[in-house]
C-alpha positions as MATLAB code, in Angstrom:
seq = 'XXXXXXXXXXXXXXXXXXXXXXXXXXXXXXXXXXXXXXXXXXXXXXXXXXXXXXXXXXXXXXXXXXXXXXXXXXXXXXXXXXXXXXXXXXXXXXXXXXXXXXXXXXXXXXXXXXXXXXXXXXXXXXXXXXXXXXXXXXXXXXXXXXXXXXXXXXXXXXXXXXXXXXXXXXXXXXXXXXXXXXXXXXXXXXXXXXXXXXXXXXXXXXXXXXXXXXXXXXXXXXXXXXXXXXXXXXXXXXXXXXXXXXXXXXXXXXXXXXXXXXXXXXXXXXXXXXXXXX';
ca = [
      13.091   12.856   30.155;
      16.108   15.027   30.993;
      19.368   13.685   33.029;
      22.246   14.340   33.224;
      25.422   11.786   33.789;
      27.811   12.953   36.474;
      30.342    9.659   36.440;
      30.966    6.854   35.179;
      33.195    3.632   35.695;
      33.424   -0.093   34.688;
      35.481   -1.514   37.430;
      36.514   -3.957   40.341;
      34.377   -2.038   42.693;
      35.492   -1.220   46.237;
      33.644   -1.235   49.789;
      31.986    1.633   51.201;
      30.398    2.639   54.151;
      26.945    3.559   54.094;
      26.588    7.498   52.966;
      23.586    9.667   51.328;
      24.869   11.792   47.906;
      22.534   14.178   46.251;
      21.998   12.393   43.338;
      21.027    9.018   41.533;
      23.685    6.064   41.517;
      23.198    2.680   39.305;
      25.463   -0.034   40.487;
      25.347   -3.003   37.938;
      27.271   -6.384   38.937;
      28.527   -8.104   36.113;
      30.868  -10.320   38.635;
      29.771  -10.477   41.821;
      30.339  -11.410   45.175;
      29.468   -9.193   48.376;
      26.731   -7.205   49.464;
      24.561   -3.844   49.037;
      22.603   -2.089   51.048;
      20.141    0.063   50.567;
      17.880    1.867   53.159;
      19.315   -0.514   56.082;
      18.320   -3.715   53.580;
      21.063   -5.797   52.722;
      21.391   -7.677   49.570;
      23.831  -10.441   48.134;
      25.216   -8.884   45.116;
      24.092  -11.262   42.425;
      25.640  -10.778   38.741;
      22.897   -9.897   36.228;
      21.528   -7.414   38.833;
      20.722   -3.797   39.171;
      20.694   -2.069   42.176;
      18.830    1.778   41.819;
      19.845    3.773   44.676;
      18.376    7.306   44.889;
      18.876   10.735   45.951;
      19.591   11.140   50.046;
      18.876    6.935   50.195;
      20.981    5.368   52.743;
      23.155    2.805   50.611;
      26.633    1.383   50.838;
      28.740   -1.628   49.467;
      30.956   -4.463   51.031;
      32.780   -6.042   48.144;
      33.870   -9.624   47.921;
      36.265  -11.138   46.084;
      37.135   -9.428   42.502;
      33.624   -7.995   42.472;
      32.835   -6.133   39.119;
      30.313   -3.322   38.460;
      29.420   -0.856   36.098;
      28.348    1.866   38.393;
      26.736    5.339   36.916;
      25.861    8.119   38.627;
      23.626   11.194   37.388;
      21.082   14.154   37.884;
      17.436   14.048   36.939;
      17.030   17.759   35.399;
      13.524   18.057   35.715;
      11.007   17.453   38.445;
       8.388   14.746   36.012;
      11.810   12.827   35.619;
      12.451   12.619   39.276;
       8.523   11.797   39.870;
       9.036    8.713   37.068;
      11.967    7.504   38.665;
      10.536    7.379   41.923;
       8.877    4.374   41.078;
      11.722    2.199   39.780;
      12.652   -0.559   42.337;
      15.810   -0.870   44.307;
      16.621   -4.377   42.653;
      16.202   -4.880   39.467;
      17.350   -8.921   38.316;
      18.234   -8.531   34.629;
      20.386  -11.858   34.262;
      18.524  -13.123   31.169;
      17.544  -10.196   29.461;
      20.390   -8.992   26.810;
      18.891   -5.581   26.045;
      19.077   -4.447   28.872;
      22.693   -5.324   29.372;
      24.041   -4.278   26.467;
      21.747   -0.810   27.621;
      24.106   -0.228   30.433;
      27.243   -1.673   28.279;
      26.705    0.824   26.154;
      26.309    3.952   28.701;
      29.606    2.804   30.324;
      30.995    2.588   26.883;
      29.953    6.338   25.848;
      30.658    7.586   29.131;
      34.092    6.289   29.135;
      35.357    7.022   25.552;
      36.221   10.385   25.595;
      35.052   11.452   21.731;
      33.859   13.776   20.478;
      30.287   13.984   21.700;
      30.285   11.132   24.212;
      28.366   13.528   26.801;
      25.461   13.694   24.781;
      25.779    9.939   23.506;
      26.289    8.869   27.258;
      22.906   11.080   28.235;
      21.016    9.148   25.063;
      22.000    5.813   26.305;
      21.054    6.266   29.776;
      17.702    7.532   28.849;
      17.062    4.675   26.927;
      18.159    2.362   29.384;
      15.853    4.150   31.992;
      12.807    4.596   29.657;
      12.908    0.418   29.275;
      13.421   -0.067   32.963;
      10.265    2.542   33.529;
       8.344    0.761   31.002;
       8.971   -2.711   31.927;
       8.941   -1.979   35.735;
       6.614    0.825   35.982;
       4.439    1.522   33.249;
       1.564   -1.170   32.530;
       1.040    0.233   29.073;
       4.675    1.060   27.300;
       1.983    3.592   25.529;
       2.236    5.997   28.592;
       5.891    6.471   28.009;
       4.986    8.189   24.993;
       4.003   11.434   27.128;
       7.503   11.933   28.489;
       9.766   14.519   27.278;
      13.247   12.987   25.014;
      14.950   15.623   25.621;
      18.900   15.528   24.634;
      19.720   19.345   24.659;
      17.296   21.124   26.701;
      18.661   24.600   26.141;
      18.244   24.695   22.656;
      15.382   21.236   21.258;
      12.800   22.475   19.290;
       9.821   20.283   19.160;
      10.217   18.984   16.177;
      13.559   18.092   17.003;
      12.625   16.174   20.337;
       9.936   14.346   18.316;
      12.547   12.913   16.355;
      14.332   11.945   19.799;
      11.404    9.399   20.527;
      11.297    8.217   17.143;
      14.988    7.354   17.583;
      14.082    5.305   20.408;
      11.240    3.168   19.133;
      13.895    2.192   16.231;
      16.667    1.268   18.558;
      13.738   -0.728   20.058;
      12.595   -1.927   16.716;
      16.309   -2.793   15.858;
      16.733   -4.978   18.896;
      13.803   -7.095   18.581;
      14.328   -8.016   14.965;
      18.053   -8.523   14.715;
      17.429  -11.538   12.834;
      15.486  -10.375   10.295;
      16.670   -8.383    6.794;
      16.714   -4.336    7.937;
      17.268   -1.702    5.369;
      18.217    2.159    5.863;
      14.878    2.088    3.820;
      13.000    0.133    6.329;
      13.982    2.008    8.965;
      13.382    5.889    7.328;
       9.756    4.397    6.542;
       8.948    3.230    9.736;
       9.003    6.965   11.229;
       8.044    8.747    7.585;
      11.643   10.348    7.260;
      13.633   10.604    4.250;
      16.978    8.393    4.182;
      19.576   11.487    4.294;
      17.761   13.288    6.682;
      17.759    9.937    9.128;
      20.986    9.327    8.632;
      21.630   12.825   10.190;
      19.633   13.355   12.840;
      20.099    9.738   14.344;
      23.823   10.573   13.903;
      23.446   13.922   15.760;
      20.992   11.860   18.619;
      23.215    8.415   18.875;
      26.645    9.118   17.712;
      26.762    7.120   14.883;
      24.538    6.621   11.688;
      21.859    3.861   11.998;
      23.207    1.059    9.992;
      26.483    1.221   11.766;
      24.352    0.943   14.749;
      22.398   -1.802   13.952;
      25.644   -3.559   12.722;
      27.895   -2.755   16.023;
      24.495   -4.225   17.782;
      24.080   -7.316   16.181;
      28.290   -7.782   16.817;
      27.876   -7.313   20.544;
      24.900   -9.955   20.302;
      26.731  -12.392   18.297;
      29.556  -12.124   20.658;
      27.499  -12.736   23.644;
      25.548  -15.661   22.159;
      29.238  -17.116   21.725;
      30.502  -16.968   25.166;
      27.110  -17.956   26.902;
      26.083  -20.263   24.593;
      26.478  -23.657   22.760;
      24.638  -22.606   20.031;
      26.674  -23.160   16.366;
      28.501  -20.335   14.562;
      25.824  -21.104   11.626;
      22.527  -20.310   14.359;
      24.032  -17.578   16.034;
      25.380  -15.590   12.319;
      21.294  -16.236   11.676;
      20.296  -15.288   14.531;
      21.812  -11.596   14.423;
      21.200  -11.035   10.818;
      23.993  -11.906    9.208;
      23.319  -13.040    5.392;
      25.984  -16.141    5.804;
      28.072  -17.446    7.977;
      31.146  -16.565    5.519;
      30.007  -13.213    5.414;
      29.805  -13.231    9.543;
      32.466  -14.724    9.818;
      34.717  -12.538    7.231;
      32.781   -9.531    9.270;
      34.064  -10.961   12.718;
      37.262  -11.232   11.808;
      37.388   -7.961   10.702;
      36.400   -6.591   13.456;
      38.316   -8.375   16.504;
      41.043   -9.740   14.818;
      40.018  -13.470   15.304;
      37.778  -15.808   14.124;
      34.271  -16.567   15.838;
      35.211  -19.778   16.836;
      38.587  -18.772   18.480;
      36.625  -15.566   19.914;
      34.452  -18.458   21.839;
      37.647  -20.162   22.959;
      39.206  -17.419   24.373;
      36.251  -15.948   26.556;
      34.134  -18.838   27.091;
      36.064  -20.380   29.595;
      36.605  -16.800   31.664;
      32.999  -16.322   31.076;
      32.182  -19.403   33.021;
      34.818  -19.078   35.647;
      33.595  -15.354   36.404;
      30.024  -17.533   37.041;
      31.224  -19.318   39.425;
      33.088  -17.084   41.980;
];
């Protein structure tokens, strides 16, 4: 899979008249209110949903009141990409599923950082988020996915190197659905027969950072949702994203946003709600 991002923005979107564009557009309402319409279909913008739009599609957008989207917009570089995405659906409800959210978090994230590198780490995340749409959407078998082509610089991959692209993405995958559990830099070298050093390059080189930090700044971005959406206890949700105690979370929390779990929750919980509700 080759694309290319051309724009990104995470944003109180604004209305538009319907118009045709040359390439792909992702509009993702995390706070909605308003419409979208695609191919002379109009839809209530619902938060938690995806709307796909495609090349030359008819689409446009009458916003509501403080409606917020990440929107991306990007090439497919090669014509088995285009034929794959062909398939996706115009509306795509993700309002339950976290991976997928944090997905498109983290494209707007890359695309919007400005480091060093953040082209190719924006590319990365968007193919992953589109590979998981295509295989949860598309693809019966995830198996067939397996044929496509990781490729994050086309000019210059050998294959060995876009081997290693896939194998990147079946341990982000691996990451995600075992948060909870104990994962070593061990654990994860073995799982795709690499040695630890050379990992901890070439997943550096792929995602932007080195795997652990990865895994860490992933279960962080869980724990933080679980806390806002949630009434779960500080003690579940440290287990539940792998910490190894709930001092050690929340000494690690702290840290990191300059606040304590529980006064994280007190802050944002209440906007989280009233963001629900408009």
């Amino acid at each position: 899979m080759r694309v290319h991002t051309l724009w990104v923005a995470d944003h109180v979107a604004f209305s538009t008249v319907v118009h045709v564009h040359d390439y792909y557009q992702i509009l993702y309402c995390q706070k909605a209110g308003g419409t979208v319409e695609i191919d002379g279909v109009v839809y209530e913008a619902e938060p938690g949903t995806m709307y796909f739009m495609r090349p030359m599609q008819p689409h446009g957008m009458r916003r509501g009141n403080n409606m917020r989207a990440i929107e991306i917009k990007f090439l497919a570089e090669d014509a088995e990409t285009a034929e794959q995405l062909a398939h996706l659906p115009s509306v795509v409800p993700l309002p339950d599923d976290h991976s997928f959210r944090r997905c498109i978090k983290e494209v707007a994230n890359e695309g919007l950082s400005h480091a060093l590198f953040c082209n190719e780490t924006t590319n990365a995340a968007l193919q992953l988020l589109l590979c998981r749409l295509l295989r949860k959407y598309v693809h019966d078998d995830g198996e067939a996915l397996l044929t496509l082509n990781f490729d994050f610089t086309p000019d210059n991959t050998t294959a060995a190197s876009r081997n290693s692209d896939v194998e990147f993405i079946r341990l982000v995958d691996y990451m995600e659905r075992h948060l909870a559990d104990k994962i070593t830099l061990e654990t994860l070298a073995s799982l795709i027969h690499f040695n630890e050093s050379y990992l901890i390059e070439r997943f550096k080189d792929a995602m932007g950072v080195p795997p652990m930090k990865y895994l860490n700044e992933m279960r962080m971005e869980r724990a933080k949702e679980l806390l806002v959406t949630t009434e779960k206890s500080i003690t579940d949700i440290a287990r539940e994203t792998g910490f190894q105690s709930i001092h050690y979370f929340c000494r690690t929390f702290r840290k990191k946003e300059n606040m304590t779990p529980q006064a994280y929750r007190s802050r944002y919980a209440e906007v989280v709600a009233a963001d629900q509700l408009v």
